[in-house]
DSSP file (Angstrom, degrees, kcal/mol; ACC not computed):
  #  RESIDUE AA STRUCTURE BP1 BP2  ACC     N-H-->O    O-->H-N    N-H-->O    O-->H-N    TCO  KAPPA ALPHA  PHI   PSI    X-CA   Y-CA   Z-CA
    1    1 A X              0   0    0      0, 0.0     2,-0.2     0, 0.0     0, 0.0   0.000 360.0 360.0 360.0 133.6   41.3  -64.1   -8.6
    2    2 A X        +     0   0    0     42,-0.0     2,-0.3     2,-0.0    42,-0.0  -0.704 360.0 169.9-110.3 166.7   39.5  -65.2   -5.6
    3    3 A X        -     0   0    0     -2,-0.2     2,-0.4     2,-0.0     0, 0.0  -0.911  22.3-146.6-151.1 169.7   41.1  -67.2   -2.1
    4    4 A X        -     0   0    0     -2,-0.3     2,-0.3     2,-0.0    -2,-0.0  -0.938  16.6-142.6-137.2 156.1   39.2  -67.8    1.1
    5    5 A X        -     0   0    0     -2,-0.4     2,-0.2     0, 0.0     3,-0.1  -0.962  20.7-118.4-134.8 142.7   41.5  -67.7    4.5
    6    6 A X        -     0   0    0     -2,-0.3     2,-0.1     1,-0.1    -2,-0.0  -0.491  46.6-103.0 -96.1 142.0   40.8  -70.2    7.5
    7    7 A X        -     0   0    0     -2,-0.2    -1,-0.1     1,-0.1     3,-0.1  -0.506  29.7-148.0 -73.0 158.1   39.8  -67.4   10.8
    8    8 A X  S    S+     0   0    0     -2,-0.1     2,-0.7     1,-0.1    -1,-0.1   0.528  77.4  48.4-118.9 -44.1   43.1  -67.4   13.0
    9    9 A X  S    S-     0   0    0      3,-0.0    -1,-0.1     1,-0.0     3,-0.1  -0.881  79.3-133.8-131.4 110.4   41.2  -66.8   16.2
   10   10 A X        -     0   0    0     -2,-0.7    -2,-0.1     1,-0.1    -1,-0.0   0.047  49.2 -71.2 -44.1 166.3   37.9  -68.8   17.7
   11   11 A X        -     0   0    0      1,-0.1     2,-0.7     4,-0.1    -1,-0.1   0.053  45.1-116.3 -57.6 157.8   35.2  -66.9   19.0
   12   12 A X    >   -     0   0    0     -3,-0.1     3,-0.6     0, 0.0     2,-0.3  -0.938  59.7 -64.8-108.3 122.4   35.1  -64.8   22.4
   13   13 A X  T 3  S-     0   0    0     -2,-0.7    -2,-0.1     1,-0.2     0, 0.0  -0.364 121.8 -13.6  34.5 -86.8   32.9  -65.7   25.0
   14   14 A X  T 3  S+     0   0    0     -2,-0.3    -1,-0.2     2,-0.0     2,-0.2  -0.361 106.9 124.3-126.3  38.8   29.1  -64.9   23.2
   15   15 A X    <   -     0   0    0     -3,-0.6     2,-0.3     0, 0.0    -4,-0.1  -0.457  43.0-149.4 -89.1 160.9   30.5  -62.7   19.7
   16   16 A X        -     0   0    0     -2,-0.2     5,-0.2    -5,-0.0    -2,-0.0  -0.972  21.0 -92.3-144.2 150.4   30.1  -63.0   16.7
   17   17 A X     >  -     0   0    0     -2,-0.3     4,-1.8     1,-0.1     5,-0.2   0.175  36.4-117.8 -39.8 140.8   31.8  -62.4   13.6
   18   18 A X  H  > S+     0   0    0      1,-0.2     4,-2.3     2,-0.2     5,-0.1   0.853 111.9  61.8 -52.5 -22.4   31.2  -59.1   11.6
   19   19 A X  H  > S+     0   0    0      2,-0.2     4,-3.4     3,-0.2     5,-0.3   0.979 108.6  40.9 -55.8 -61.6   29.7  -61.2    8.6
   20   20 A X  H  > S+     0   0    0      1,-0.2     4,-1.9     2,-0.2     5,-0.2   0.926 109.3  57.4 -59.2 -49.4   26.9  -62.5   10.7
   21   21 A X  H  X S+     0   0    0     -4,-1.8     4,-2.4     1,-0.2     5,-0.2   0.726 113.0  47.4 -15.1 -66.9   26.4  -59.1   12.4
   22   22 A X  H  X S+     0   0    0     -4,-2.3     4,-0.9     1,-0.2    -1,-0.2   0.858 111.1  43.1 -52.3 -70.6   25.9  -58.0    8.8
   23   23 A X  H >X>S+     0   0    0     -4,-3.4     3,-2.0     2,-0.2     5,-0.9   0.991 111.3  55.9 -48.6 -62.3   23.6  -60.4    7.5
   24   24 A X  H ><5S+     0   0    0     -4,-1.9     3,-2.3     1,-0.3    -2,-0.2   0.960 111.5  46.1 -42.5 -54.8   21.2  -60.4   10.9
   25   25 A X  H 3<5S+     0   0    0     -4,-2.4    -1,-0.3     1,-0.3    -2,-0.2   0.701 113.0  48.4 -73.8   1.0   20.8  -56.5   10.5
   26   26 A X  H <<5S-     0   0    0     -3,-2.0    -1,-0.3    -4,-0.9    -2,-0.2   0.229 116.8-121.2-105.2  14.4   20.1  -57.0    6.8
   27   27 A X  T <<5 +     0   0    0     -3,-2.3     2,-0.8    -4,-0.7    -3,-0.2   0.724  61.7 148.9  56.9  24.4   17.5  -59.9    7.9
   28   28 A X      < -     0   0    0     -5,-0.9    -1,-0.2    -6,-0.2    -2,-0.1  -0.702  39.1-139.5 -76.9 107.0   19.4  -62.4    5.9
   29   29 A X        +     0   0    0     -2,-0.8    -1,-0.1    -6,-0.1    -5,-0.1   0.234  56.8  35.7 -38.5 177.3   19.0  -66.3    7.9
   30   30 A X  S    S-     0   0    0     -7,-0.1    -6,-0.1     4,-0.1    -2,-0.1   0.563  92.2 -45.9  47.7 164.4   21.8  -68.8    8.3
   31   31 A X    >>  -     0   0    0      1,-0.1     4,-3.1     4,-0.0     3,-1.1  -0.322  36.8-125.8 -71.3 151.0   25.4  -68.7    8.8
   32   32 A X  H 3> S+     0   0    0      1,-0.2     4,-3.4     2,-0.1     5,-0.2   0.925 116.5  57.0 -33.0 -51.8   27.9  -66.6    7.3
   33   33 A X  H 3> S+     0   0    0      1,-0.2     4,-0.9     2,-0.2    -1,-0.2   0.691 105.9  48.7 -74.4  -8.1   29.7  -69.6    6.5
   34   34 A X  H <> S+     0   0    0     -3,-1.1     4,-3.9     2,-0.1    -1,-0.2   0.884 113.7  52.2 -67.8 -64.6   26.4  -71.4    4.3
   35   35 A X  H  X S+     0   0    0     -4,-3.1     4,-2.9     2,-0.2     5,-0.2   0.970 114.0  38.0 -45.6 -63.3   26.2  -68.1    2.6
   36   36 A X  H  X S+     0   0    0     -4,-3.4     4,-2.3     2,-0.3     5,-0.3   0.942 114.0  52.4 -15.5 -85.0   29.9  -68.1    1.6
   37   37 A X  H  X S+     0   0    0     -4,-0.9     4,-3.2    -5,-0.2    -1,-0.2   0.843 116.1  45.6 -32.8 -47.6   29.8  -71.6    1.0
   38   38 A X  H  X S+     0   0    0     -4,-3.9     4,-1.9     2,-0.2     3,-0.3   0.989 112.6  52.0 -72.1 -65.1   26.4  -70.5   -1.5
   39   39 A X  H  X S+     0   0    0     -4,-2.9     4,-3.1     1,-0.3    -1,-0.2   0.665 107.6  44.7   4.8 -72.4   28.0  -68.0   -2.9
   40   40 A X  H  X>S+     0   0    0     -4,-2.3     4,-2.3     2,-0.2     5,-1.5   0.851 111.2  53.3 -73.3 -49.5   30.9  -69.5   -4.0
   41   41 A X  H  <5S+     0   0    0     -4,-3.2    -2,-0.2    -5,-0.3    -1,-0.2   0.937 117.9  39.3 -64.5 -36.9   29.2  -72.6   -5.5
   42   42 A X  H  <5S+     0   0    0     -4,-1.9    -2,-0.2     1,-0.1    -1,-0.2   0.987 130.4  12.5 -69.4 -63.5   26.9  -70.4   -7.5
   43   43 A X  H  <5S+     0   0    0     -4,-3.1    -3,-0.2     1,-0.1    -2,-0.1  -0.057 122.2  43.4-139.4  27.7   28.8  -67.6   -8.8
   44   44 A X  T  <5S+     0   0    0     -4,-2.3     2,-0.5     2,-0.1    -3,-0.1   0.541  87.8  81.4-129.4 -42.6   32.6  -68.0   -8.4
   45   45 A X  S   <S-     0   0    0     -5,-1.5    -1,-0.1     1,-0.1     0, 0.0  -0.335  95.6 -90.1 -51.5 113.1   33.5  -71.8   -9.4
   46   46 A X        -     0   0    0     -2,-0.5     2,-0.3     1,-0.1    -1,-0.1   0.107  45.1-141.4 -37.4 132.9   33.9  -72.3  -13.3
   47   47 A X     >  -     0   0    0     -3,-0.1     4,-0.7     1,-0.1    -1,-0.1  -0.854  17.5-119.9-122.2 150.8   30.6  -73.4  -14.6
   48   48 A X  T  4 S+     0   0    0     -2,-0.3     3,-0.4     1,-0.2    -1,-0.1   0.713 111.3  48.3 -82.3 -43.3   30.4  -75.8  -17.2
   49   49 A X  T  4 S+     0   0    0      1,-0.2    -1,-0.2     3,-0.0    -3,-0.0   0.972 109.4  55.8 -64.6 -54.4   28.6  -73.3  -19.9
   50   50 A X  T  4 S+     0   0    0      2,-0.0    -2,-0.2     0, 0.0    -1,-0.2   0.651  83.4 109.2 -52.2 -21.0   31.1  -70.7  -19.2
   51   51 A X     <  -     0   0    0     -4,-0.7     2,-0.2    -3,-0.4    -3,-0.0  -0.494  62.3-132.2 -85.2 123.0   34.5  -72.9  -20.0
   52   52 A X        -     0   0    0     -2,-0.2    -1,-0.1     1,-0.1    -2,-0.0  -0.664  20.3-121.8 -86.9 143.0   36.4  -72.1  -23.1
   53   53 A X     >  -     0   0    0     -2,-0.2     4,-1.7     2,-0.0     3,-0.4  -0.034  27.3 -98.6 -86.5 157.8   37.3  -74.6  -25.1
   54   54 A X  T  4 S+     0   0    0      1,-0.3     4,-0.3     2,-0.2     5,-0.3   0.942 118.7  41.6 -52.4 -72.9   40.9  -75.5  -26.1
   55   55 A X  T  4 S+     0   0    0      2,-0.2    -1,-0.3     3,-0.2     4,-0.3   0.356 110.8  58.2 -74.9  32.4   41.4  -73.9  -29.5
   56   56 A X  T  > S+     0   0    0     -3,-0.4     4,-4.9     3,-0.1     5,-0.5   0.633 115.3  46.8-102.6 -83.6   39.3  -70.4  -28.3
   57   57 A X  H  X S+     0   0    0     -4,-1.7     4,-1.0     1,-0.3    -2,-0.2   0.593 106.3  45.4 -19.4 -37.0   42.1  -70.5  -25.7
   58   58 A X  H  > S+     0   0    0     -4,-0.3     4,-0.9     2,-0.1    -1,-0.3   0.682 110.2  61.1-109.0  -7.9   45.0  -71.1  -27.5
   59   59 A X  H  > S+     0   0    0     -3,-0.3     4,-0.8    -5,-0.3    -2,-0.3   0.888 114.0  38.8 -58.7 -40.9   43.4  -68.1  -30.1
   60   60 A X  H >X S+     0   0    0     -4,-4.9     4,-2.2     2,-0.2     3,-0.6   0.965 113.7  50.9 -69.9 -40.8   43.6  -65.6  -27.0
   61   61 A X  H 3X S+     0   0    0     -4,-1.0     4,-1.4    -5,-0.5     5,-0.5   0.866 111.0  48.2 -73.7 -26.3   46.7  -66.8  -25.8
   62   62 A X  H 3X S+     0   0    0     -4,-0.9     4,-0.6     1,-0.2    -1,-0.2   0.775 108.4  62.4 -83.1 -15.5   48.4  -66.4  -29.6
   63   63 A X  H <X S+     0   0    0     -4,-0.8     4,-1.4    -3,-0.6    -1,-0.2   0.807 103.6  44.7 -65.3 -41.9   46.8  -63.0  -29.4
   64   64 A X  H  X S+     0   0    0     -4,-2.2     4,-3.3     1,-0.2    -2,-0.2   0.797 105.6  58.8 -34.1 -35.8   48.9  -62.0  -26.4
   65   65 A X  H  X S+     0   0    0     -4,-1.4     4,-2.1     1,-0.3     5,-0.3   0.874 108.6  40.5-124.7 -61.3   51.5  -63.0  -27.5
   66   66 A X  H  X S+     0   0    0     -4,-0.6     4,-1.3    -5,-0.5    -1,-0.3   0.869 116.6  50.5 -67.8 -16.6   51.5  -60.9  -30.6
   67   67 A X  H  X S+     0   0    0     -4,-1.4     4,-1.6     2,-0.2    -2,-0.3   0.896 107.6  51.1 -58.2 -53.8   50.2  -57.9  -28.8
   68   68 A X  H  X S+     0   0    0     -4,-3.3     4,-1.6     1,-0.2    -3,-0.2   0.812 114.2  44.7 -51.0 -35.1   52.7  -58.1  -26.3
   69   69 A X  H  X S+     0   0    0     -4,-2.1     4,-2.4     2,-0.2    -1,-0.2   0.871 108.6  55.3 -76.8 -37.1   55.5  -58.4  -29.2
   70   70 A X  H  X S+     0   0    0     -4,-1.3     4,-2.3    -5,-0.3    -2,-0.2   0.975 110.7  48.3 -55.8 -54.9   53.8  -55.4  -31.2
   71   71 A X  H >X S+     0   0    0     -4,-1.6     4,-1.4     2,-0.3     3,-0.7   0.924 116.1  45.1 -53.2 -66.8   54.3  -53.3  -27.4
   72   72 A X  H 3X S+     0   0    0     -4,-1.6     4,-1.8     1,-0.3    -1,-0.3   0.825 114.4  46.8 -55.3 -46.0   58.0  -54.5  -27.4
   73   73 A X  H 3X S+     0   0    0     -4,-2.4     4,-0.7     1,-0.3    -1,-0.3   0.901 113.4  47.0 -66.9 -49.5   58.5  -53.6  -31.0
   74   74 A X  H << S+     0   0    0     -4,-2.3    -1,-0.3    -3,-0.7    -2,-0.2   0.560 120.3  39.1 -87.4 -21.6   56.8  -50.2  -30.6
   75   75 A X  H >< S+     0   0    0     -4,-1.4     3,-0.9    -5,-0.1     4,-0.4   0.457  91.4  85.2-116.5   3.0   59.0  -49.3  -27.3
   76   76 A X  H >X S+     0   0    0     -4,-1.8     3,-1.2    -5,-0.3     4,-1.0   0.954  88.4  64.7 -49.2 -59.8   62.6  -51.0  -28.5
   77   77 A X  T 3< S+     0   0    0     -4,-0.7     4,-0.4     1,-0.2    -1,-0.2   0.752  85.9  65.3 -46.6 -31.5   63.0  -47.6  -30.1
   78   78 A X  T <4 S+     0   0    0     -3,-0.9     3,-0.3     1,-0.2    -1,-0.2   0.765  95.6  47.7 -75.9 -19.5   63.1  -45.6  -27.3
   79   79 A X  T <4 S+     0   0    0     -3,-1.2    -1,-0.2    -4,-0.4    -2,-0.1   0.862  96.3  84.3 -48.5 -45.4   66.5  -46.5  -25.2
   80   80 A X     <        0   0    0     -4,-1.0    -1,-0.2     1,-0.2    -2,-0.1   0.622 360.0 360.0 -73.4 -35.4   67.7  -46.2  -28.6
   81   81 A X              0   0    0     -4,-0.4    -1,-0.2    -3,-0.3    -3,-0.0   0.084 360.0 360.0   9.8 360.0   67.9  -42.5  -27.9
């Protein structure tokens, strides 16, 4: 699971953020917030090739669902005690 959080406090006087710091001593260009922004588009937002199709989906979820019962089944016994 990924989130982004909005910064809470504008800059102070002539700072900058630790991101840019980071990128400038690693010679990287442009703003943190480009990179991010690049980042994100490439290699965190569901890509079109990657997205499983319905019944692939409801075959994993109908595997849970018996795994999880198998777990239940296999630890019922032990209260039992």
């Amino acid at each position: 699971m990924f989130s982004l959080g909005q910064p809470t406090i504008n800059k102070l006087w002539n700072t900058r953020q630790a991101q840019e710091s980071f990128m400038k001593w690693a010679g990287v260009s442009g703003s943190f917030y480009d990179y991010l922004k690049n980042n994100w588009i490439k290699n965190i937002l569901i890509k079109p090739e990657v997205a499983v199709d319905a019944e692939a989906k409801e075959n994993a979820a109908q595997e849970a669902k018996e795994a999880a019962q198998s777990i239940i089944d296999f630890t019922s016994g032990w209260n039992k005690a």
